[in-house]
N, C-alpha and C positions, 0 to 999 in steps of 0.2 A: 529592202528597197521597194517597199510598198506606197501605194498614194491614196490607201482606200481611205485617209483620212480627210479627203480632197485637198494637203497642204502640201506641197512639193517638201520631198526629205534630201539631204546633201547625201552624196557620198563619198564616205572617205576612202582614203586608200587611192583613189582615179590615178590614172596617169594622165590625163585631159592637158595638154599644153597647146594654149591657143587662145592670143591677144580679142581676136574677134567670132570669124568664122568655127564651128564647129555642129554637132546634131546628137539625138540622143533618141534612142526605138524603145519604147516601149508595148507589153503585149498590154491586152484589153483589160489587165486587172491594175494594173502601172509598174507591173513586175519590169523594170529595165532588161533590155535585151544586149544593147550592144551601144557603143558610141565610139564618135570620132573625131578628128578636130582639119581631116581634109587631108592630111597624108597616112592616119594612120589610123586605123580598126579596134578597137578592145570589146574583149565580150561583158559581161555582168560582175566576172570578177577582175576585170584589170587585166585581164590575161591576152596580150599581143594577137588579133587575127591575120592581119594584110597590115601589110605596110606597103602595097602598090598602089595606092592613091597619089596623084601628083598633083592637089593643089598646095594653095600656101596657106597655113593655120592664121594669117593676119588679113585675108580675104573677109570680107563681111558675109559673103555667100559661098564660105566653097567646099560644102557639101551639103548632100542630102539624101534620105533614105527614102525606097518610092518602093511599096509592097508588091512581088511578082503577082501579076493579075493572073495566074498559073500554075500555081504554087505544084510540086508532085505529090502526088497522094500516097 
């Protein structure tokens, strides 16, 4: 799940359900981190993080990922 070709790659397998709203984290190499679609969390393999998110996946904006300016060391 690399970008280092600078072309966006698909991935398969997602659980991604979500008519509009949704977001996707990648780290600095385009290695995917995690994604969502506003009620629910997947890490890099699919794999369920949070599902306490309450927006609605047919939102045009409703989510987003914003980098703890804090991170712990």
């Amino acid at each position: 799940m690399n970008f280092s070709s600078g072309k966006p790659v698909g991935v398969l397998g997602s659980n991604m359900v979500s008519s509009e709203g949704c977001m996707s984290q990648c780290d600095e190499y385009g290695n995917l981190l995690f994604y969502s679609n506003g009620k629910h969390i997947y890490d890099r393999n699919s794999t369920l993080i949070s599902s306490s998110l309450a927006a609605n996946p047919s939102a045009t904006q409703s989510c987003i990922a914003v980098p703890d300016p804090n991170p712990a060391s």
